[in-house]
C-alpha positions in Angstrom: 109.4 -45.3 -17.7 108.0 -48.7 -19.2 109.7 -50.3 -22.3 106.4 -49.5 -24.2 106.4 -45.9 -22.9 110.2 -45.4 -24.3 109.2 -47.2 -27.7 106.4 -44.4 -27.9 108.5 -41.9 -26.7 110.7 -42.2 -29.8 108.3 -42.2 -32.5 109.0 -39.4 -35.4 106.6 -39.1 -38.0 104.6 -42.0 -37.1 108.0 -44.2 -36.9 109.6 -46.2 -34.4 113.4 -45.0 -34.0 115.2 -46.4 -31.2 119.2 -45.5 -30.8 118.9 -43.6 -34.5 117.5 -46.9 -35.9 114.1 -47.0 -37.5 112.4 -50.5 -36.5 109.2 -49.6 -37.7 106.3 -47.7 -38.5 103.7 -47.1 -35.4 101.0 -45.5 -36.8 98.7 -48.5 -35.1 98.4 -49.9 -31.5 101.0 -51.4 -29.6 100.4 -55.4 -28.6 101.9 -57.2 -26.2 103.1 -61.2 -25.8 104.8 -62.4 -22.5 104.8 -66.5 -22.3 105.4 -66.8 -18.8 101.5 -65.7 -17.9 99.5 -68.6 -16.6 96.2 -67.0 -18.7 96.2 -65.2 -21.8 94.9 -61.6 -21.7 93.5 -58.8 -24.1 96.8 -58.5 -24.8 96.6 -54.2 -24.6 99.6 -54.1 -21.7 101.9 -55.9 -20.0 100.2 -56.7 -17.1 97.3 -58.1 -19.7 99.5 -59.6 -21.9 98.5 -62.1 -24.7 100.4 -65.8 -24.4 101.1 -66.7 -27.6 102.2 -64.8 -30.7 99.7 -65.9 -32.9 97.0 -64.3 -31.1 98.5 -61.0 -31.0 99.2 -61.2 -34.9 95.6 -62.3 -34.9 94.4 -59.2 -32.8 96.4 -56.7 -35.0 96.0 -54.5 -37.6 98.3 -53.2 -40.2 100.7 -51.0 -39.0 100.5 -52.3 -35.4 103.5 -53.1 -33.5 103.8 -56.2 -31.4 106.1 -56.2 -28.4 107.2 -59.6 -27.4 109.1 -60.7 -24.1 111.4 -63.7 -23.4 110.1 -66.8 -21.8 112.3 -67.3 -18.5 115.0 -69.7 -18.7 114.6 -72.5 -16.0 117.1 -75.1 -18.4 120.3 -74.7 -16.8 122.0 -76.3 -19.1 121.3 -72.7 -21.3 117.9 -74.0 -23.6 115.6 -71.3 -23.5 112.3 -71.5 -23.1 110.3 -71.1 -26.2 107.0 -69.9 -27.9 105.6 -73.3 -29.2 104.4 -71.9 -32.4 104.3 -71.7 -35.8 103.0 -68.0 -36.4 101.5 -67.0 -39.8 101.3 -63.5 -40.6 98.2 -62.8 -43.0 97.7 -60.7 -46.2 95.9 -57.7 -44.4 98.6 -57.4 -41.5 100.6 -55.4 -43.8 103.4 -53.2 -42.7 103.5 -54.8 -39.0 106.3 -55.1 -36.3 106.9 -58.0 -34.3 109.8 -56.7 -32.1 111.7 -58.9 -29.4 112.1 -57.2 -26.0 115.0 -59.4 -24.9 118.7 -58.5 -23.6 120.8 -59.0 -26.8 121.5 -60.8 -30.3 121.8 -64.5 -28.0 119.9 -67.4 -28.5 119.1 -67.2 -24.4 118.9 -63.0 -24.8 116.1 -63.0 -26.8 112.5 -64.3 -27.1 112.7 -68.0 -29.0 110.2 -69.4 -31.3 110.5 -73.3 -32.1 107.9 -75.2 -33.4 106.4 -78.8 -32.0 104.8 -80.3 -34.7 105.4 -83.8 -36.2 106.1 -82.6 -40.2 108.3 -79.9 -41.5 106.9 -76.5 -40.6 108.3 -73.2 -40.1 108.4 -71.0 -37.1 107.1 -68.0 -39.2 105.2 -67.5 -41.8 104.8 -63.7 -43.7 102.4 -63.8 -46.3 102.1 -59.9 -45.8 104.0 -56.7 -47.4 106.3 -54.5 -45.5 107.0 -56.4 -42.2 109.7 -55.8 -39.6 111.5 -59.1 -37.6 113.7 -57.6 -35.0 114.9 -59.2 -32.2 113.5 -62.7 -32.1 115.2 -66.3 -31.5 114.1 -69.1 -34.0 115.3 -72.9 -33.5 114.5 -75.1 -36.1 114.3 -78.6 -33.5 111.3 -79.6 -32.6 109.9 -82.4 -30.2 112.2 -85.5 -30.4 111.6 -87.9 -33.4 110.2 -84.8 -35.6 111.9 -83.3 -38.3 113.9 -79.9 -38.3 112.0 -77.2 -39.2 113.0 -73.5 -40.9 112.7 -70.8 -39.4 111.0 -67.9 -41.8 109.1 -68.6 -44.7 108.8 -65.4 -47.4 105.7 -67.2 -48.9 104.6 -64.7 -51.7 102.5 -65.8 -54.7 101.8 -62.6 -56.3 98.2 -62.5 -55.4 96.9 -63.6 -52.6 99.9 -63.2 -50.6 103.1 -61.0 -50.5 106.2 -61.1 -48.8 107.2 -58.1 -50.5 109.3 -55.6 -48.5 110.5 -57.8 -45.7 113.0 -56.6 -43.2 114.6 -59.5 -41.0 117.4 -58.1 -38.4 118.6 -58.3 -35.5 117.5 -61.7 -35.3 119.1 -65.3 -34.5 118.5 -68.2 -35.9 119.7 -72.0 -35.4 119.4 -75.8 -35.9 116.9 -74.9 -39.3 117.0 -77.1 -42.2 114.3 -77.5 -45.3 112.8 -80.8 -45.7 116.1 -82.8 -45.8 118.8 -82.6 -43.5 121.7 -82.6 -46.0 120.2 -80.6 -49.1 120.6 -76.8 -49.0 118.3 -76.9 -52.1 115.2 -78.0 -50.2 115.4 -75.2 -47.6 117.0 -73.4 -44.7 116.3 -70.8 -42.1 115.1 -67.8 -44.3 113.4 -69.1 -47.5 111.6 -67.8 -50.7 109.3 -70.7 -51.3 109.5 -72.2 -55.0 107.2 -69.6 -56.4 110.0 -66.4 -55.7 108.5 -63.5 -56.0 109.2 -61.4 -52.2 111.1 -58.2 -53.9 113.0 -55.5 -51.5 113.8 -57.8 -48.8 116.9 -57.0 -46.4 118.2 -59.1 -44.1 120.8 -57.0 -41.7 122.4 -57.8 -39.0 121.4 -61.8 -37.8 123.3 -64.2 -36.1 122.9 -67.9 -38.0 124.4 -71.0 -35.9 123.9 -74.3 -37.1 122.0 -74.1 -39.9 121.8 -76.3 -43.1 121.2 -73.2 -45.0 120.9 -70.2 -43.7 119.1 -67.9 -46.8 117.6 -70.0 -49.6 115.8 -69.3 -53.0 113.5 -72.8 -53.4 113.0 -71.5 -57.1 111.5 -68.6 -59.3 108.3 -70.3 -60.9 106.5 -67.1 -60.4 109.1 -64.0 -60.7 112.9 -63.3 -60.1 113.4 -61.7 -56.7 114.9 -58.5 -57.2 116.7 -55.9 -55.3 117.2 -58.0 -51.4 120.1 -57.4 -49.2 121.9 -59.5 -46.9 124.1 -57.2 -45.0 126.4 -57.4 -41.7 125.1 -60.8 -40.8 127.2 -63.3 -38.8 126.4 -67.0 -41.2 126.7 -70.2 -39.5 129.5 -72.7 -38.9 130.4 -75.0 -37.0 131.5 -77.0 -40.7 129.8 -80.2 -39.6 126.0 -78.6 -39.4 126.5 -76.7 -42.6 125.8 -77.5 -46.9 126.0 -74.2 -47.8 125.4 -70.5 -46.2 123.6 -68.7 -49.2 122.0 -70.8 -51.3 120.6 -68.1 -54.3 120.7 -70.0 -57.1 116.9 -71.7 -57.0 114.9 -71.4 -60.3 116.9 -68.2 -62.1 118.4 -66.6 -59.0 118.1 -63.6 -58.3 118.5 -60.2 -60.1 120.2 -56.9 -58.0 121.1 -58.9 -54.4 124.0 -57.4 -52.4 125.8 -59.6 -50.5 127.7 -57.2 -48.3 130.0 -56.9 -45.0 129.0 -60.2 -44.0 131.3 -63.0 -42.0 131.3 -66.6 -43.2 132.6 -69.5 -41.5 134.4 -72.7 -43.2 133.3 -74.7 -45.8 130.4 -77.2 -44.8 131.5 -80.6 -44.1 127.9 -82.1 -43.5 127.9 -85.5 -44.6 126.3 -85.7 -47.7 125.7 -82.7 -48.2 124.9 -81.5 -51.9 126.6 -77.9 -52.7 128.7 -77.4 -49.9 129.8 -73.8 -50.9 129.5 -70.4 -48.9 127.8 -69.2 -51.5 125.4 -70.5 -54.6 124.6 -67.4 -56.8 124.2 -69.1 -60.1 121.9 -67.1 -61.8 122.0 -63.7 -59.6 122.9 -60.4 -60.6 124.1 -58.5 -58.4 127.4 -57.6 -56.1 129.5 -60.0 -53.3 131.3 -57.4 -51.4 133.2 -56.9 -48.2 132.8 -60.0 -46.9 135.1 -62.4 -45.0 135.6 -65.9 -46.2 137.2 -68.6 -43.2 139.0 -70.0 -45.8 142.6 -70.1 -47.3 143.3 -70.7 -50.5 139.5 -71.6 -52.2 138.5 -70.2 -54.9 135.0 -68.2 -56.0 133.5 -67.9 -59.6 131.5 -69.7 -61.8 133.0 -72.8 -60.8 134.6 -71.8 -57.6 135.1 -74.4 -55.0 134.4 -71.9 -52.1 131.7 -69.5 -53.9 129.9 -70.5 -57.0 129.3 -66.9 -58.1 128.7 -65.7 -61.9 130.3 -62.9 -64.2 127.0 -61.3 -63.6 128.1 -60.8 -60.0 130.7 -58.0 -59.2 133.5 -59.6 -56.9 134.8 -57.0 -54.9 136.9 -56.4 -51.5 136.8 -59.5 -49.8 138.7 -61.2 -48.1 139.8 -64.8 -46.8 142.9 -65.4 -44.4 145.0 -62.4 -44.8 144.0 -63.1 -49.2 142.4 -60.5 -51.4 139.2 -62.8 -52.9 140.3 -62.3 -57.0 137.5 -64.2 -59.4 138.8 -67.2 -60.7 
C-alpha cells in the first residue's frame, strides 16, 4: 500500500489521523511534490508529481492536503538537497496541509525548503486560517553573499490575510535570522510580522538548531496575539548562533501563551547580540511551565538575567541543572 493510500486509509470524519495524531483535515484532494522529477507534472500522484511547492499550493483548494517528498541527498558532506523556494500560502487556501513524507524530525530526514534570493525573504509564507506544517526542513542560508532568511512568516493583517489558527510541528528549522544577524527583535525562524494579530497558533514538537531567534513577536500594531502554544519543542543552541530563543515581547506581547515542556539550551553568546535571554515575555500573559533551562544559577523574572518574564506570567515547574526555577 502507497504512503497516499495509508494517509487515506486513516481518515475519520473527514480527518487525517496517523499513529492517534490528527495532522489534518482531508475533506479535499490530496497533492503531491517530489523535487527529484526532471518535469513538473499535474501534480494528482506520485508518478505525476508537481516540482516545486508553490505550484501545488497554487493547484489547491482549501482543505486539500499536500504530500511532499525529500529531495535526494547527493552532498556527502550531509547538506540536503532543497526546494529553492519561497512558498506563499494565500487567503482562500484555508485550512490546508502541507505534510513532509520524509524519515524523521532531521534536517537530512525530511524535505528542506531554503530560499535563493538576494534580500531577506522567508521560506514560507501563511497568509491563510487554519493551516497544518508537519514534517518539513527550513534553512534560513541562502546563495553565498545573500542574507539569512526566516523560515515561517505568520503574516496576518486582520483583513485581507490571516494566519489565524496555525499549527507548526513536527518541523525543523535552522540557520534563520530576521533582517540583522545579531537582533532577535528584527526576526527569527517563526515570526508574527509587526502587525500581530495570528490568534490560536501552536507550535509542538520542532527541532530549532542555530537560529538567531527561534519564535518572535515583531510587534502588535494591529492586535495582541492571544491564546498560542509553544509545547515539547527542542530550542536552539549551540550559544554562539543564538540572541535569544523566545522572543514575545514585540509591541504588547502576548496575552494567554503557554510556554510548556520545552528544552532550552545556554544562554546566547552571539556577538552583539541585543537580549540574549531564553526567554523575552515582557508584556505576555500567560504561563512558563515545565521547561528545562541549560543553565545554573540564572535567574528569570522581570529582570531576570536568564528569562525576562512578568508577574503576569505564572512560573511554574521548571527546572535548570538539578534547581527548581523560583521567580526572582
Amino acid at each position: 500500500m502507497s504512503y497516499e493510500d495509508v494517509l487515506k486509509s486513516l481518515k475519520v470524519k473527514g480527518n487525517l489521523f496517523v499513529g492517534g495524531q490528527l495532522l489534518g483535515q482531508t475533506q479535499g484532494n490530496f497533492w503531491y511534490v517530489d523535487g527529484n522529477v526532471s518535469t513538473t507534472g499535474p501534480g494528482t500522484s506520485w508518478s505525476g508529481a508537481f516540482k516545486t511547492i508553490q505550484e501545488a499550493v497554487t493547484a489547491s483548494s482549501a482543505h486539500d492536503t499536500i504530500l511532499v517528498k525529500p529531495i535526494t541527498i547527493t552532498d556527502a558532506t550531509g547538506d540536503p538537497g532543497n526546494y529553492a523556494e519561497a512558498v506563499i500560502i494565500p487567503l482562500a487556501k484555508s485550512n490546508l496541509s502541507i505534510i513532509g513524507t520524509g524519515t524523521g524530525l532531521t534536517q537530512g530526514g525530511l524535505p528542506q525548503i531554503k530560499p535563493a534570493g538576494a534580500s531577506h525573504t522567508y521560506c514560507l509564507t501563511v497568509r491563510a486560517p487554519g493551516c497544518l506544517i508537519d514534517g518539513l526542513g527550513f534553512n534560513g542560508n541562502s546563495t553565498a553573499g545573500a542574507p539569512i532568511n526566516g523560515a515561517i512568516l505568520l503574516d496576518d493583517d486582520n483583513s485581507t490575510k490571516s494566519a489565524f489558527g496555525t499549527t507548526i510541528k513536527g518541523c525543523h528549522f535552522k540557520n534563520c535570522a530576521g533582517t540583522t544577524v545579531t537582533d532577535c527583535r528584527t526576526g527569527g525562524a517563526i515570526d508574527w510580522t509587526s502587525a500581530g494579530n495570528a490568534w490560536q497558533v501552536r507550535i509542538e514538537g520542532n527541532r530549532f538548531y542555530k537560529n538567531v531567534c527561534d519564535v518572535c513577536l515583531l510587534g502588535t500594531s494591529n492586535s495582541v496575539p492571544q491564546d498560542v502554544v509553544i509545547a515539547n519543542n527542542i530550542f536552539s543552541g549551540p550559544t554562539a548562533s543564538v540572541d535569544t530563543n523566545l522572543y514575545l515581547a514585540g509591541g504588547s506581547g502576548m496575552n494567554g501563551v503557554i510556554v510548556d515542556g520545552n528544552n532550552f539550551g545556554p544562554l546566547g553568546t552571539l556577538g552583539s547580540a541585543t537580549v540574549k535571554r531564553v526567554i523575552s515575555a515582557t508584556g505576555c500573559v500567560g504561563i512558563f511551565s515545565n521547561n528545562v533551562v541549560q543553565t545554573t544559577g540564572k535567574t528569570f523574572g522581570a529582570t531576570g538575567d536568564a528569562g525576562l518574564i512578568p508577574t503576569t506570567m505564572m512560573i511554574a515547574h521548571n527546572y535548570q541543572d538539578n534547581a527548581l526555577i523560583a521567580r526572582t
